[in-house]
N, C-alpha and C positions, 0 to 999 in steps of 0.2 A: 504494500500500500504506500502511495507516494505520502511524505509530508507535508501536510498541511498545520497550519499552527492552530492550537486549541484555547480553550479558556475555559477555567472551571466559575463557573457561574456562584456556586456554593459548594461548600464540602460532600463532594459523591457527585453531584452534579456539572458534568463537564458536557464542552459542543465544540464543534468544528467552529475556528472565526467566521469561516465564509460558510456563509448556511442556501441551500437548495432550495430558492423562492417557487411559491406554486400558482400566483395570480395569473403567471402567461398560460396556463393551461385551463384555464374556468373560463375562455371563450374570450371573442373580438382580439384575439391576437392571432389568426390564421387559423385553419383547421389542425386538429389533432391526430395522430394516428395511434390511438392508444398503445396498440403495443411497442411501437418505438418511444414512449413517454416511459413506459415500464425498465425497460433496456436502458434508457437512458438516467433513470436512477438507480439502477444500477452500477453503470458507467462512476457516476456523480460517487458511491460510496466507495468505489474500488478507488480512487483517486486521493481517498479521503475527506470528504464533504459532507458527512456524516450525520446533520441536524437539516429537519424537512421543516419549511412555514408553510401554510396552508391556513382554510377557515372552513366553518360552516358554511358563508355561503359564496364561497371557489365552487362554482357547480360543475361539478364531477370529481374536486380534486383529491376530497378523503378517499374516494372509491378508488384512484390513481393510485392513490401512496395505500393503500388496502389489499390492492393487487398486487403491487408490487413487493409487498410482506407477506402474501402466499407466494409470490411466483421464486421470492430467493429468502427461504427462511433464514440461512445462514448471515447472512449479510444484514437481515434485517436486524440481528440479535444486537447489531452493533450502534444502531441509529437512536437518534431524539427527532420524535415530529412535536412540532410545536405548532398546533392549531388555535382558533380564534373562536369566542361565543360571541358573535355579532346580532344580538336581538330584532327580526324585523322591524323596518322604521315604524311602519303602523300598528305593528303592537306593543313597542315599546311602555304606551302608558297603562298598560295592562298586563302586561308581563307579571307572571307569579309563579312561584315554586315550583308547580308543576310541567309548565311551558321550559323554566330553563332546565328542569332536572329532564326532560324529555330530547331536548335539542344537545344534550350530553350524550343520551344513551342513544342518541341517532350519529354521534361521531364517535363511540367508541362501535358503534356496529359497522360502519363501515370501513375506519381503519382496522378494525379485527383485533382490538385491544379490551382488555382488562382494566386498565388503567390509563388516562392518558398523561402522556408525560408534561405537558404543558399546555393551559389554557390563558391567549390573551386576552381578557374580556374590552371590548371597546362598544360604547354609545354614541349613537348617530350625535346627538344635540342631547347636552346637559340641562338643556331648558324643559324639557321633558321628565318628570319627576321617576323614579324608582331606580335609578341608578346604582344607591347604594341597599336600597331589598336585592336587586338583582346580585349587585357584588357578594351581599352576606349569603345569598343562595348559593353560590358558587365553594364559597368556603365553608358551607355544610355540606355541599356534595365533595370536598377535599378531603377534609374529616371522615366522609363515608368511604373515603379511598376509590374513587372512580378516577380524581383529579390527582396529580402527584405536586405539580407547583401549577400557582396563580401567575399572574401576572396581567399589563396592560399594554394598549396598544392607541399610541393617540390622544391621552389625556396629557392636559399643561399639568403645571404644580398644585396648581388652587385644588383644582381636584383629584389632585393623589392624597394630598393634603387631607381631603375630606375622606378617602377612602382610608388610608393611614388610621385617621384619628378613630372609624367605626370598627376596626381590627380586622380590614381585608390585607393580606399579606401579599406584598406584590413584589416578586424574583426580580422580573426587567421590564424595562418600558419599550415597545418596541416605537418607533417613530421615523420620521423620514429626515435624512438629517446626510449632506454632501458638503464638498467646495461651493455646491453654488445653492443650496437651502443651508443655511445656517441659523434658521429661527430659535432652535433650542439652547442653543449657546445661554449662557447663563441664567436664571431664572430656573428653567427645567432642566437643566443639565445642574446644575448646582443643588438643587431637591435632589434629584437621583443621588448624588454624591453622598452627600449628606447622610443620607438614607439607606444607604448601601443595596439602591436599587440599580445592575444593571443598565448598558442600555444596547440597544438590536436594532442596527440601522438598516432603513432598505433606501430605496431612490437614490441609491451613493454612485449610480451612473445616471444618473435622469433619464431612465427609459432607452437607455444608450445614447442621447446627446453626446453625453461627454467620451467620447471616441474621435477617432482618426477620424472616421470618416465625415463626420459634420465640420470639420476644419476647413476656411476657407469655403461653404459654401451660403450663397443667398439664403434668407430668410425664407422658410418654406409657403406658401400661399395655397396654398391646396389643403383640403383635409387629409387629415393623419389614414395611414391603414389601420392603426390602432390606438387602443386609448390611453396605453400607458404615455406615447409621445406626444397624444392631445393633452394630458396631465400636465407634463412635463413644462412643454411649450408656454406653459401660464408659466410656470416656475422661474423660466431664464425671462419673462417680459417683468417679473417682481421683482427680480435681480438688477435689471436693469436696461434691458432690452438686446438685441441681439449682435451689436456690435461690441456690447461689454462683454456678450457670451465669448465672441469670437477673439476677444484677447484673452479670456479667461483660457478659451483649450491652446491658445499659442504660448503661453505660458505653461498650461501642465505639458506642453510637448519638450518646451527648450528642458524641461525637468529630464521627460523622459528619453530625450535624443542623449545626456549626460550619464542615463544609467540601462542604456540600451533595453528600453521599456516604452508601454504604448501608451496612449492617453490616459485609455481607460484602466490599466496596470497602474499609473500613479495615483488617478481620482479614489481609487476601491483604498491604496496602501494609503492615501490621506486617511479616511477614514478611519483604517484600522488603528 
């Protein structure tokens, strides 16, 4: 198995830095071919890549990362998926014990687990009350041992703060956080610290932005083939718009021309 570098999150609990994101396979990023999705996590663990993200509603992706834990059990014994409880928006103000303890027992049926090794719990809009009913149902199904660690995805400090104080225990926060998103930077990066909560970056390439190949090109005018780059695209016009982008990657390049590395190999080792 090649090295890849790890991080022990807590004592017993260790992951792969670089973790196997699952949102390009839950659709509007091309068609899928399942069985090369399977093969290709496979791939992904023999490498050393070892920790899966995923959510409830990635539609089809627990069933992906399910299949792929029957299709290679051996491989499988050596992974952490790290799934998400994302409450439907329009049920959210209704949401009770029975609905979150149901939408558990529908991701450990499809991953084919016992236990799940990690649940992010994230809320569309805090303006929405039962946020914290919903957290403390999560930490009674932890307690029942369905869940192994808590944790979140998406919340600022205010409201980890509030979660903290009701006694939800939260591992890491997972957030979107690059060279060119840097919102979390003090504030919530500073709670996490503090707190000794973790934190699990994704968008640390902006949807592949930050690559060679956007170098030196116009500003796209067309619609996205997918939505991770529609996402994205707001992200570098907040930043500053696209001719600050385009010093930004001539910059991680003169980085990466110095250490015979690509764009996106400096954007991810920023990160890390």
């Amino acid at each position: 198995m090649a090295s890849v570098e790890r991080a022990e999150l807590k004592p017993g609990y260790d992951i792969s830095r670089i973790l196997k994101g699952g949102w390009h396979l839950a659709g509007d990023h091309g068609d899928i071919d399942r069985g090369q999705a399977v093969k290709d996590m496979a791939a992904f663990v023999e490498a050393g890549i070892t920790t899966f993200d995923c959510a409830d509603i990635y539609t089809g992706v627990e069933e992906l990362i399910g299949d792929f834990r029957r299709a290679y059990p051996s491989l499988a014994k050596g992974i952490r998926v790290h799934t998400k409880h994302v409450p439907d928006y329009d049920i959210m103000a209704t949401a009770d014990a029975a609905y979150t303890e149901g939408i558990i027992d529908r991701s450990l049926q499809r991953l084919g687990m016992d236990c799940l090794d990690m649940v992010q719990y994230c809320w569309w809009d805090t303006d929405v009350p039962r946020y914290i009913d919903t957290a403390m149902t999560l930490k009674a199904l932890q307690d029942k041992g369905k869940i192994a660690e808590s944790s979140v995805t998406n919340f600022n400090a205010e409201i980890m703060a509030e979660l903290k104080e009701a006694g939800f225990p939260m591992l890491t926060n997972q957030l979107q956080y690059s060279v060119l998103d840097r919102r979390a930077e003090n504030v919530t990066v500073n709670f996490c610290r503090e707190n000794g909560i973790q934190l699990l970056c994704y968008g640390s390439l902006a949807g592949g932005f930050l690559s060679d190949g956007w170098l030196g090109k116009p500003e796209p005018t067309e619609a996205f083939s997918n939505r991770s780059l529609t996402k994205y695209k707001l992200i570098i016009e907040d930043f500053g718009g696209w001719a600050l982008f385009q010093e930004l990657l001539q910059a991680l390049k003169n980085v990466g021309d110095r250490h015979g590395s690509s764009i996106a190999q400096v954007a991810v080792r920023w990160v890390l």
